[in-house]
C-alpha positions in Angstrom: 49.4 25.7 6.0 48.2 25.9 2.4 51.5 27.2 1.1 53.1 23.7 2.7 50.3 21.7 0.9 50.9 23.1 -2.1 54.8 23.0 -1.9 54.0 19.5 -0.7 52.3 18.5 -4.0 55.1 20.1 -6.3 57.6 18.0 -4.8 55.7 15.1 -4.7 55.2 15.9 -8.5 58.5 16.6 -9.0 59.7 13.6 -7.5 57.7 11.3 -9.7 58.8 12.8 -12.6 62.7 12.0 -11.4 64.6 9.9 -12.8 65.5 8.1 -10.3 61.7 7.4 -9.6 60.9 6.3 -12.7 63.7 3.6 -12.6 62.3 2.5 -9.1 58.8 2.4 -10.9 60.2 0.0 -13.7 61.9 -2.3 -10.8 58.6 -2.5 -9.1 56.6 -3.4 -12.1 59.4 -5.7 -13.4 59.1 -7.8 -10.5 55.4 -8.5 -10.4 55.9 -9.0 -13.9 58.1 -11.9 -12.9 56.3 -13.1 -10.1 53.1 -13.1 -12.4 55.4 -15.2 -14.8 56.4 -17.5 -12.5 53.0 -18.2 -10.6 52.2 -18.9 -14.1 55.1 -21.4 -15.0 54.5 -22.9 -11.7 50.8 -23.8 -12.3 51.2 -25.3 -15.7 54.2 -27.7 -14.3 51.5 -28.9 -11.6 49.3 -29.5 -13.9 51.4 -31.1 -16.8 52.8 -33.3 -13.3 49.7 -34.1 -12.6 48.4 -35.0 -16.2 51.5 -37.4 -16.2 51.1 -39.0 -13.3 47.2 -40.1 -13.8 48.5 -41.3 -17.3 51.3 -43.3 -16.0 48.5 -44.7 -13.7 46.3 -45.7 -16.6 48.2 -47.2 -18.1 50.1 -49.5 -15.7 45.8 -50.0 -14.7 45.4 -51.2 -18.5 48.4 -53.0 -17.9 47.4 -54.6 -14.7 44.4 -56.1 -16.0 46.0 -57.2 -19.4 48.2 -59.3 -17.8 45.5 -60.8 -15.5 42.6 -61.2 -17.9 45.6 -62.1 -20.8 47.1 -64.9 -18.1 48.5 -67.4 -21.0 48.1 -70.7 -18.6 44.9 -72.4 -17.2 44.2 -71.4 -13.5 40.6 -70.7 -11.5 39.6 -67.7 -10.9 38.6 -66.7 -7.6 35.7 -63.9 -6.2 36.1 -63.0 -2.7 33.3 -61.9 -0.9 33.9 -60.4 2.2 32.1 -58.3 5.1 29.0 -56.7 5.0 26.5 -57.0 1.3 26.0 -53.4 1.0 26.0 -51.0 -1.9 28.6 -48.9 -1.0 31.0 -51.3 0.9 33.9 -53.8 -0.8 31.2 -56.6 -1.5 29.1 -54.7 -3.3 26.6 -56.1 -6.6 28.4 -54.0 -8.8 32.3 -55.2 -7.4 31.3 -58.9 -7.2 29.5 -59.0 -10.4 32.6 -57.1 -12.6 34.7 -59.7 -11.0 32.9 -62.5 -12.4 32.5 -60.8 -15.6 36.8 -60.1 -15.7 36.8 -64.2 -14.9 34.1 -65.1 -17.8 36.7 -63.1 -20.1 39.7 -65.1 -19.8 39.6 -68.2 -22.1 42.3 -70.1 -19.5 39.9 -69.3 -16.5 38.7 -72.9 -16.0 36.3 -72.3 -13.3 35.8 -69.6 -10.7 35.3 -69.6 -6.9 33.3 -67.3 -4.9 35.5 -67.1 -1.8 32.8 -66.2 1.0 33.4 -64.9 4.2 30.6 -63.0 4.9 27.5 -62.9 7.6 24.9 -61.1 5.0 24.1 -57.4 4.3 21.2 -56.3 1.7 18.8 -58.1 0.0 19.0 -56.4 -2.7 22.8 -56.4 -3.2 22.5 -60.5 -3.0 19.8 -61.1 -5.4 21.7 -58.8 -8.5 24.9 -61.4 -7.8 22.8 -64.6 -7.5 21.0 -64.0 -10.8 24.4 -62.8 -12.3 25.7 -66.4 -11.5 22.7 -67.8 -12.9 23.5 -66.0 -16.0 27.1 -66.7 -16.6 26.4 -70.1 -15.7 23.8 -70.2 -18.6 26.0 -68.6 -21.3 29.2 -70.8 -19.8 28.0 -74.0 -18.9 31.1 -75.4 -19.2 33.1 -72.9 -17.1 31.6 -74.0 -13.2 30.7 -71.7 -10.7 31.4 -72.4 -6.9 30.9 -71.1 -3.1 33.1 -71.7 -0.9 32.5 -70.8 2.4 35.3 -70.1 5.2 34.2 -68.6 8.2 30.6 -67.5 7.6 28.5 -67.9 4.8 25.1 -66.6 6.3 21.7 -64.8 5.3 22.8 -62.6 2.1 25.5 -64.4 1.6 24.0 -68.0 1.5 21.6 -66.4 -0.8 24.5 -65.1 -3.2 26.3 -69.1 -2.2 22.8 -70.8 -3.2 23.5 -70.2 -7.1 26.6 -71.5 -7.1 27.0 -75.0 -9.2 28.3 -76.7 -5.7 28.5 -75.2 -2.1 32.1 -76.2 0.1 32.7 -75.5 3.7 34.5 -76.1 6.4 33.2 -78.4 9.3 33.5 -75.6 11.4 32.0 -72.8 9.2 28.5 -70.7 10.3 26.1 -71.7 7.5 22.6 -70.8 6.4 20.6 -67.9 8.3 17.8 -67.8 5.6 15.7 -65.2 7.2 15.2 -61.4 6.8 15.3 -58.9 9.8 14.7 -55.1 10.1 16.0 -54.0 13.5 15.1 -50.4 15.3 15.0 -49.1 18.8 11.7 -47.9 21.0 11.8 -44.8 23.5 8.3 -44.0 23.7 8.4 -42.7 27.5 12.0 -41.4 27.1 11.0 -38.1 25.7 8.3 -38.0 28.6 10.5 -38.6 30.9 12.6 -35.8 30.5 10.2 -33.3 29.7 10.7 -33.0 25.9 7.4 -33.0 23.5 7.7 -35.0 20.7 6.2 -32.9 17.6 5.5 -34.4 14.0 4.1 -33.0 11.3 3.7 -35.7 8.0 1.6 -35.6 4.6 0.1 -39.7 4.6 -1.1 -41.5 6.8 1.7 -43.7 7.7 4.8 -41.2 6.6 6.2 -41.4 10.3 6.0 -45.2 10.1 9.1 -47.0 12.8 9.6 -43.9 14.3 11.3 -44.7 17.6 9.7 -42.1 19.7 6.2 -42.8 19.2 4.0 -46.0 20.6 4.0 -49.3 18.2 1.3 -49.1 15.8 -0.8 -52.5 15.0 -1.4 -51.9 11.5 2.1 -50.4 10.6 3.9 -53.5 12.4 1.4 -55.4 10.3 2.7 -53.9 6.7 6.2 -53.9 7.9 6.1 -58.1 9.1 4.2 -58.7 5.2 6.9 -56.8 3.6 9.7 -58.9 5.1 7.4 -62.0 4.8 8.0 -60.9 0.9 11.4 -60.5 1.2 11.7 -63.8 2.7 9.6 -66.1 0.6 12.1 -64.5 -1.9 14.8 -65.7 -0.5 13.7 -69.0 0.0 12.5 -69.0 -3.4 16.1 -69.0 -4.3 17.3 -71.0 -2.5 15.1 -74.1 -3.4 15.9 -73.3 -6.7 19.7 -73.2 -6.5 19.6 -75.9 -4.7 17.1 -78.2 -5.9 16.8 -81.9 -5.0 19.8 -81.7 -2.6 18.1 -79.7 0.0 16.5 -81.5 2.7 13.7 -79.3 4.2 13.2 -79.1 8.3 11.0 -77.1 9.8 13.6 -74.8 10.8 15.6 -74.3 7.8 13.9 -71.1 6.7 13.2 -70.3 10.6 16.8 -68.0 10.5 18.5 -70.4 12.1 22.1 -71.0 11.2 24.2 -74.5 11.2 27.9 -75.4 11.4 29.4 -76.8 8.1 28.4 -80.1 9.4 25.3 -80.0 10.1 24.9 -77.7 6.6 25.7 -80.7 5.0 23.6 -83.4 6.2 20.8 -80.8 5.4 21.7 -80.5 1.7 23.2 -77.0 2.3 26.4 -77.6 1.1 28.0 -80.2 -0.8 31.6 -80.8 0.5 34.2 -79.9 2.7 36.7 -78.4 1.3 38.8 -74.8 0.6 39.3 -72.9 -2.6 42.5 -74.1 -3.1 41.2 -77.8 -2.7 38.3 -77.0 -4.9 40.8 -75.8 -7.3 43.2 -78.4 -7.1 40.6 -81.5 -6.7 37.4 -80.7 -8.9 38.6 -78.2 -11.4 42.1 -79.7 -11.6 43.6 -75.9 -12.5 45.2 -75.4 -8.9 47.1 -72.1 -9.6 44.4 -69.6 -8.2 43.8 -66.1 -10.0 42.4 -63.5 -7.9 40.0 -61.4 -10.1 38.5 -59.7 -7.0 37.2 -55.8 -8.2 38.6 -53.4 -5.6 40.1 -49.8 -6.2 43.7 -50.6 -6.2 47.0 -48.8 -4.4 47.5 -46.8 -7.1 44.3 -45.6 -7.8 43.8 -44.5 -3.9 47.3 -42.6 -4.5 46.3 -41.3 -7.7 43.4 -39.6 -6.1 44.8 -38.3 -3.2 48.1 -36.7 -4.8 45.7 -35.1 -7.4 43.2 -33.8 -5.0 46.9 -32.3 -3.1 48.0 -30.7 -6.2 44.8 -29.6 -7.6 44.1 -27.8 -3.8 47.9 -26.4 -4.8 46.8 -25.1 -7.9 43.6 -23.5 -6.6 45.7 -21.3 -4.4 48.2 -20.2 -7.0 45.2 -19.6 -9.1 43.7 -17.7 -6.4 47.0 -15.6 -5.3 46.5 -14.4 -9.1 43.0 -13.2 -8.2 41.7 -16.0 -10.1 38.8 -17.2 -8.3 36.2 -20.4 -9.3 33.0 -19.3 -7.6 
């Protein structure tokens, strides 16, 4: 048995140190070599593609908003302002407010429509456009500011509508809605129901304030209807301001209610009847209608998916190397 390991280990010895071993040895290692090489090659081509493509992007981007903001012939600019008011959504402060900037840079942007077809969303979001308006129409007093309302023009969006220079709608268009609201849910005797103990544990007095398993407090409903009575004398606030003399106050126009067009007329909540490309046509007389609404474009979705496709390609050649990003 030890005479065959031993013979075992001199052949084995021997046969490494054959020729024809050490040309297999020299295939083996010339071939990771090369597949080395071209992991290599293959990674900096994704990555030059890549670098290419988002610079192609850019520029037709630049390019895209030259020609818009460059537009050689007088036309109104027009805002849309659609869905829900909400940070992270399409109508957002930030996407409406750039848009009016991009339309307050153009020399041939005459005036500029705020196209609204919208049923409210946050406070918050509303009041950064309003007094953006207010601003722009300060610096440009010549350059005109106006709402027009299609289908709904309501709560955060009347309030965005209300510092406009003049308000349009249709006859048949859902108007007004100045009021605030906070909605939740109560299940007090749900968990009781079906056995289940509700258990929490807070640092402040009123920490677990709205909690929907837990009986209505007085003093927390309280706080929370003064807090929205803030919010709402805020909004009103606004809105007599915007609209001044033309307003004719009901005892329900701040109640939340909402009106058709109509009837949002004949109570000074609008101004007209009318669409944006009447508006455009009529009262700025500069019908052709530029859309300068701020939105991540085609491209820039496609941008960001293809490079998130070949940067998760380049990740796994990287990490077929070994290479790792921990």
């Amino acid at each position: 048995m030890e005479k065959d390991k031993i013979w075992g280990t001199a052949d084995s010895e021997a046969a490494s140190g054959s020729p024809e071993w050490r040309l297999l040895e020299k295939i083996v290692l010339a071939s990771v070599t090369e597949q080395r090489r071209a992991r290599r090659w293959s990674i900096f081509f994704k990555l030059l593609f890549v670098s290419c493509f988002l610079l192609v992007i850019s520029l037709m981007g630049k390019n895209g908003l030259q020609s818009r903001v460059g537009i050689s012939k007088d036309h109104t600019g027009v805002i849309d302002v659609r869905g829900e008011i909400a940070d992270s959504g399409d109508a957002s402060a930030q996407n409406i407010i750039q848009g009016l900037r991009d339309a307050s840079a153009s020399v041939h942007c005459k005036a500029i429509i705020l196209r609204i077809n919208s049923p409210g969303g946050s406070p918050v979001q509303a009041d950064l456009v309003y007094h953006e308006i207010l601003r722009l129409r300060h610096l440009h007093p010549d350059r005109k500011i106006y709402a027009v309302i299609t289908d709904v023009g309501a709560s955060g969006a009347y309030y965005i509508a209300s510092a406009a220079e003049d308000i349009y709608v249709n006859p048949a268009s859902i108007v007004g809605s100045i009021g605030v609201i906070m909605e939740s849910f109560g299940f007090p005797e749900l968990l009781h129901k079906v056995g289940v103990e509700r258990r929490v544990l807070t640092a402040g007095t009123h920490k677990a304030i709205g909690d929907p398993f837990s009986p209505q407090n007085a003093d927390d409903l309280t706080y929370i209807h003064n807090m929205l009575e803030q919010v709402h004398e805020q909004f009103i606030s606004a809105v007599r301001t915007g609209r001044g003399s033309r307003l004719h106050e009901t005892p329900d126009i701040f109640s939340g209610l909402f009106w058709t067009g109509a009837q949002a007329l004949k109570l000074g909540l609008a101004d007209g009847f009318n669409s944006d490309a009447g508006v455009a046509r009529e009262i700025v007389h500069a019908e052709d209608l530029v859309n300068y609404t701020h939105q991540d474009s085609p491209w820039d979705n496609a941008a960001r998916k293809l490079g998130v496709y070949l940067l998760g390609g380049v990740m796994q050649s990287l990490s077929a190397q070994g290479v790792h990003l921990d």
